[in-house]
N, C-alpha and C positions, 0 to 999 in steps of 0.2 A: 564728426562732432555734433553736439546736441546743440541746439539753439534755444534758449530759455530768456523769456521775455517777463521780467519782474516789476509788476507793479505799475505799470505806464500812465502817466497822468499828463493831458495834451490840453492846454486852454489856449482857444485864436479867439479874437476878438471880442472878450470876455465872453465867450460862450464855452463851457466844456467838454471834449470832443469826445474824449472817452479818461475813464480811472479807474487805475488800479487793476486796469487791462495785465494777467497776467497769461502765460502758456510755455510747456516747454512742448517744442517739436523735437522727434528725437530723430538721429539719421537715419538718413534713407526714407523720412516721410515727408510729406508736403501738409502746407497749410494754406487752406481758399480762405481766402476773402472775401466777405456775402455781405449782402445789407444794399438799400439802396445807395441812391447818389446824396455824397453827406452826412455819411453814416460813418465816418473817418479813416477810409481802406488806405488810401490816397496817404493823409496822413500818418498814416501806422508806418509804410513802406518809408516813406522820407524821411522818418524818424531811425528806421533800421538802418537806412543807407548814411545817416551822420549827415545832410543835410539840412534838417529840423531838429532844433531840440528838446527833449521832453521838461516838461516843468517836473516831474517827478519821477521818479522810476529809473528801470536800465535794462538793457538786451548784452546775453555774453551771449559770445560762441565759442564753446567748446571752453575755455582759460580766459579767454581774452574779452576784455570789457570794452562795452561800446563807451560808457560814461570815462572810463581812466587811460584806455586808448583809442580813442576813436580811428585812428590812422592804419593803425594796426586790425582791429576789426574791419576798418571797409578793405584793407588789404587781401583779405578772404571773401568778398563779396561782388556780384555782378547785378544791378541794380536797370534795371530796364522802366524808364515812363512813358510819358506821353510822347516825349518830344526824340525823334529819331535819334537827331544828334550829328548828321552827318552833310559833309560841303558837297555844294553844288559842283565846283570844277575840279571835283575827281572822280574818277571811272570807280566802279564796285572794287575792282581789287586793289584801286588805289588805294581806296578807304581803308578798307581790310590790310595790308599791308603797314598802312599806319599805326590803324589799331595794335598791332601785332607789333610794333618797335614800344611804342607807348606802354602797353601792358606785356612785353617782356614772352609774349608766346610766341614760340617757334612759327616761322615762315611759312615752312610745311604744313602749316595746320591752314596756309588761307584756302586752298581747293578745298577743301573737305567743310570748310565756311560756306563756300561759296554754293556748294551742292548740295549742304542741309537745308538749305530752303529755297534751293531750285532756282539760283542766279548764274548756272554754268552761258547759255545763250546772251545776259545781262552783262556778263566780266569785264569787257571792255567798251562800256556806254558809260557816259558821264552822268552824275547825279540828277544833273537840273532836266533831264529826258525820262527820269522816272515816275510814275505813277506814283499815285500816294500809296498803293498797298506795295510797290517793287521798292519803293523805299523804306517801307516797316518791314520786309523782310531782308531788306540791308540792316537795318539798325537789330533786329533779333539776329543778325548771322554772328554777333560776337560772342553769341549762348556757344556754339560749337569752335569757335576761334579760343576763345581763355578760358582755363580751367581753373575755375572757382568755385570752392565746393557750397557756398551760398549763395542761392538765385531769390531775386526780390523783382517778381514783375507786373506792371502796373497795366492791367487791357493788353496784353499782346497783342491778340489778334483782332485789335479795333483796324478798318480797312482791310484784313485777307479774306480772300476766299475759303471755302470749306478744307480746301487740300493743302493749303496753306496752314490754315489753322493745326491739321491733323500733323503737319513736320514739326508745328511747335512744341503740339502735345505729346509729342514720341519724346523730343531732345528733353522736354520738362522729365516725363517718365526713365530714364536717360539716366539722367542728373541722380536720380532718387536710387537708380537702381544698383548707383555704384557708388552709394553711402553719402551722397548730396544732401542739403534741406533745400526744398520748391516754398518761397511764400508768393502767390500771386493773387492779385485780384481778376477775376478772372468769371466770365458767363461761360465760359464749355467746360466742358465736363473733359478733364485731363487724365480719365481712366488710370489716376493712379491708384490702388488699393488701401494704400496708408493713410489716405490722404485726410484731414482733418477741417471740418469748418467752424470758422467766427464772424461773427458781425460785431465788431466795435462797438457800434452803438448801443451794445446788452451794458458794455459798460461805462453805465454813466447814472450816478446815483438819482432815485426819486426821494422823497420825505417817506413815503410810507417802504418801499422798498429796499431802501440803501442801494449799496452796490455790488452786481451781482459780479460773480467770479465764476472761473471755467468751470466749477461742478454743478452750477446751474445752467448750463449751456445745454439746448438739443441739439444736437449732432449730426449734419448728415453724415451718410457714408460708416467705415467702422468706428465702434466708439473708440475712445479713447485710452 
């Protein structure tokens, strides 16, 4: 399913963050997230994930409206931030195993969690013995635990290493190649081919400019 993002208009603090932000991704491609810090990546994803709400605008996927069901939209989505998400007094596959009653995917699938980011040695250590990067690669292990064919992630790979980061960027590649949408915000380069970039902050009107829309966007990667 296509992900199409109509029109988005986000104001915090009386300040406007972006408008009239619109883009469709279509399946199987991803979309990066560019622009410095404050440039509203952050916000764009919390707004996808029905967390944040837009003062104007809407995001479908595929039928299904984030503005008239939100419920049902994040039902199809896997929403990764800042913050891991996960307790100190349970072991890796405790977690995982939670996750797994919680979001309804098969048991069978926690090995194969636990190996896409290289927690097989980890499996039965308790959380609060983890490192801050063994714990971002507990909290991305539910990228390969639930199947959701919309991924919204925010920094993944802030605290991994290089080889780390490269499991991420396979599962991302992964995702897209079996007809997923990828939105992340993201500094590596996720070697996906489709892949699509915005910076938010293009949209946000001036007096003599107005507001620009994605055919005024430069592009990296293939156009559009």
């Amino acid at each position: 399913m296509n992900l199409n993002i109509e029109n988005l208009r986000c104001v915090r603090a009386g300040r406007t963050v972006f408008a009239e932000l619109g883009v469709e991704v279509e399946a199987g491609e991803a979309l990066i997230l560019a622009g410095p810090n404050g440039a509203g990546k952050s916000t764009l994803l919390r707004i996808l994930a029905g967390l944040l709400r837009a003062d104007e605008g809407n995001a479908k996927f595929g039928p299904v409206s984030l503005k008239e069901d939100r419920a049902e939209f994040q039902s199809h989505l896997l929403y990764t931030g800042h913050l891991d998400a996960v307790k100190p007094a349970l072991t890796v596959s405790e977690t995982l195993t939670f996750w797994a009653q919680i979001y309804g995917a098969p048991r069978a699938n926690v090995p194969i969690a636990v190996a896409a980011l290289g927690l097989e040695k980890l499996a039965d250590h308790h959380v609060r013995t983890l490192s801050a990067g063994q714990r971002r690669r507990l909290g991305l292990s539910r990228l390969a635990l639930i199947d959701r064919p919309l991924w919204l992630l925010d920094e993944p790979t802030v605290s991994l290493d290089a080889e780390s980061s490269a499991r991420v960027a396979a599962l991302a590649r992964q995702r897209c190649e079996s007809g997923g949408v990828v939105v992340a915000a993201t500094h590596i380069d996720l070697a996906i081919p489709s892949a699509k970039t915005l910076d938010p902050a293009a949209f946000v009107a001036t007096p003599k400019e107005g507001v620009m829309n994605a055919d005024d966007l430069v592009l990296s990667g293939d156009a559009w």
